[in-house]
N, C-alpha and C positions, 0 to 999 in steps of 0.2 A: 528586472524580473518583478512583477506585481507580487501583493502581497497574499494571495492567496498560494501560490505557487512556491513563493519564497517557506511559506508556512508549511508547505505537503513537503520540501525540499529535507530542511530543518529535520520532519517528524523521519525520513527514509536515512538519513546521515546519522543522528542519534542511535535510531533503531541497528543498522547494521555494526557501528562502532560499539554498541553494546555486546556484541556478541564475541568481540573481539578488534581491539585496535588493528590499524589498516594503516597504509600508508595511500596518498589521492591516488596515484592509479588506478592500484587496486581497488580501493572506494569506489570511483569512476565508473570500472569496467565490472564490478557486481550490481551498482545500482542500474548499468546500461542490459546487463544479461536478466536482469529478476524483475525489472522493474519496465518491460514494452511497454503497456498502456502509456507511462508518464513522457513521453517521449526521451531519446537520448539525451542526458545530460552533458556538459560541453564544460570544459575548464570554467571559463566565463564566468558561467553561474556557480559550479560548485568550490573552486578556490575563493569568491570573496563567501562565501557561505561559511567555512571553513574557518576562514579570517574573525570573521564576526562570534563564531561561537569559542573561538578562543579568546578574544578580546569580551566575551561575558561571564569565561569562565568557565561553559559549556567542555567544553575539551582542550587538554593540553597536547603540546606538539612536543617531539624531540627527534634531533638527528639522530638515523643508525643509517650502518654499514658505512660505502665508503670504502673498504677496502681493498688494495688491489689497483688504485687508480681509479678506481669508478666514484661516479659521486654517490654524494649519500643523499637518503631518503628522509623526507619527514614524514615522521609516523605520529595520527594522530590516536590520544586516547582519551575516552568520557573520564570524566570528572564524577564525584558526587552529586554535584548541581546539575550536570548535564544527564543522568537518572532521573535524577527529580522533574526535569525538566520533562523527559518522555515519556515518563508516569503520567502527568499533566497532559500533555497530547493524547498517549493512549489511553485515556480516558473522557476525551472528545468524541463526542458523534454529532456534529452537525450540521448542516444538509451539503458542505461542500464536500466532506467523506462519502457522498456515494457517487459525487462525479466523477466523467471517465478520468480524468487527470487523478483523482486522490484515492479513487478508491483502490487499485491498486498496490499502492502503495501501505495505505490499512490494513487490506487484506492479509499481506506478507509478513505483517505483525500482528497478526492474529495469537499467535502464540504467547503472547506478554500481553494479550487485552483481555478486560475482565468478558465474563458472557453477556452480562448484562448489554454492554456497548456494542460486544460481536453483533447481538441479534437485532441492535438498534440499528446501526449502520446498513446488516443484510437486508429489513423491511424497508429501509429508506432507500436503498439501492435498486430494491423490487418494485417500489411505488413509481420510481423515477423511470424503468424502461416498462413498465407498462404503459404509463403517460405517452410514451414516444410509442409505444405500439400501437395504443387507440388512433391517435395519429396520422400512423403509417395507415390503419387498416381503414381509414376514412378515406382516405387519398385514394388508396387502392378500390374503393367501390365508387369515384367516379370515373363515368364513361370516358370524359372528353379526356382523359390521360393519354400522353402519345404512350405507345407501348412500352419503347425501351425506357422509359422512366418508369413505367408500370411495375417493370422486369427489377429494375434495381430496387425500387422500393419492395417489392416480395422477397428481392435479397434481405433486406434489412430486416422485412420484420422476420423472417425464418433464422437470423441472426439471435434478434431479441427474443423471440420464444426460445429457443436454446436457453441462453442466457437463464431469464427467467426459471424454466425449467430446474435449472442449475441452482440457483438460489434455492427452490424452492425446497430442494433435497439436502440442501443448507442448512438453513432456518430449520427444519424437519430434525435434522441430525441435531443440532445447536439445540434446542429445545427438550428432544429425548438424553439429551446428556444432560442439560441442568438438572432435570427431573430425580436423574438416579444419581446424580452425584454434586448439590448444589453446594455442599461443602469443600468441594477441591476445588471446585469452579473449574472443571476439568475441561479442556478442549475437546473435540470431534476424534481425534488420536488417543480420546482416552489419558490425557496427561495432562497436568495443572496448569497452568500460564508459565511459561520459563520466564529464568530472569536469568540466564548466561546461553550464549549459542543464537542459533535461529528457530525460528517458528518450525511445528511437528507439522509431519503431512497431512493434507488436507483430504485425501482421495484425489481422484483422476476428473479431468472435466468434462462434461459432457461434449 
């Protein structure tokens, strides 16, 4: 696994075990439900992940259950270090947080990120599919395009103005909220950055 991937891997494993210990399945199959964009996660990658952040200290493991004849699970839980450690991430914005692979992943820890970084990462994410929409919309005003590639490409860029759009109502929100509340450094939901649980809602998407 490259190290850019291994490092978004890291920040989404930290983040959900903050919110409460997990044992890998379970891990597994929340980072695979909450987390589409970054594609499905696969034992592979996330047990030696696992492995390593125990071996830094990052998080401790212990067997439970087991009873009954069944076997037991290893549950893993953050550490102090392993806080510190996604303080340190989630206070990262830079330019690999707004690609399709990281930002997702960001996003869903919105709730324990300062605003400052929210609104860094939403602009850079905005800059980033505009770029790909000027792009698309070049492509699309020449003639000699066969059509159905014409057709897909207007798919995409009606994807990305969504998108866009989306942000745009983002930032917008993120912005009137620092304004009236730069002291709580309140999220979009009106509440401070948590530090137990998961990120508040976000509203609905376009």
């Amino acid at each position: 696994m490259g190290g850019r991937r291994a490092r978004v891997l890291e920040l989404a494993v930290l983040g959900h075990l903050a919110g409460a210990p997990m044992h890998g399945y379970e891990l597994r199959k929340r980072l695979n439900s909450e987390l589409g964009a970054f594609h499905a996660f696969s034992y592979g990658s996330l047990y030696p992940c696992l492995k390593e952040m125990v071996r830094e200290g990052l998080v401790v493991s212990s067997h439970c259950g087991g009873a009954g004849g069944r076997r037991s699970r290893i549950v893993y839980r953050l550490t102090d270090s392993g806080r510190d450690r996604l303080g340190d991430l989630l206070a990262e914005s830079t330019p690999a947080a707004t690609d399709d692979e990281c930002f997702g992943v960001h996003f869903t820890l919105f709730g324990r990120t300062r605003t400052e970084v929210r609104l860094r990462i939403l602009d850079g994410r905005r800059a980033r599919l505009q770029e790909r929409l000027a792009d698309l919309r070049e492509l699309l005003a020449d003639p000699r395009q066969d059509p159905y590639t014409v057709e897909l490409h207007r798919h995409r860029a009606e994807a990305l103005e969504s998108e866009v759009g989306w942000l745009d109502d983002l930032i917008r929100r993120e912005r009137r909220c620092a304004e009236h509340a730069p002291a709580a450094d309140a999220t979009i939901s009106g509440n401070a950055p948590l530090r137990e649980g998961g990120p508040p809602p976000t509203g609905s998407r376009h």
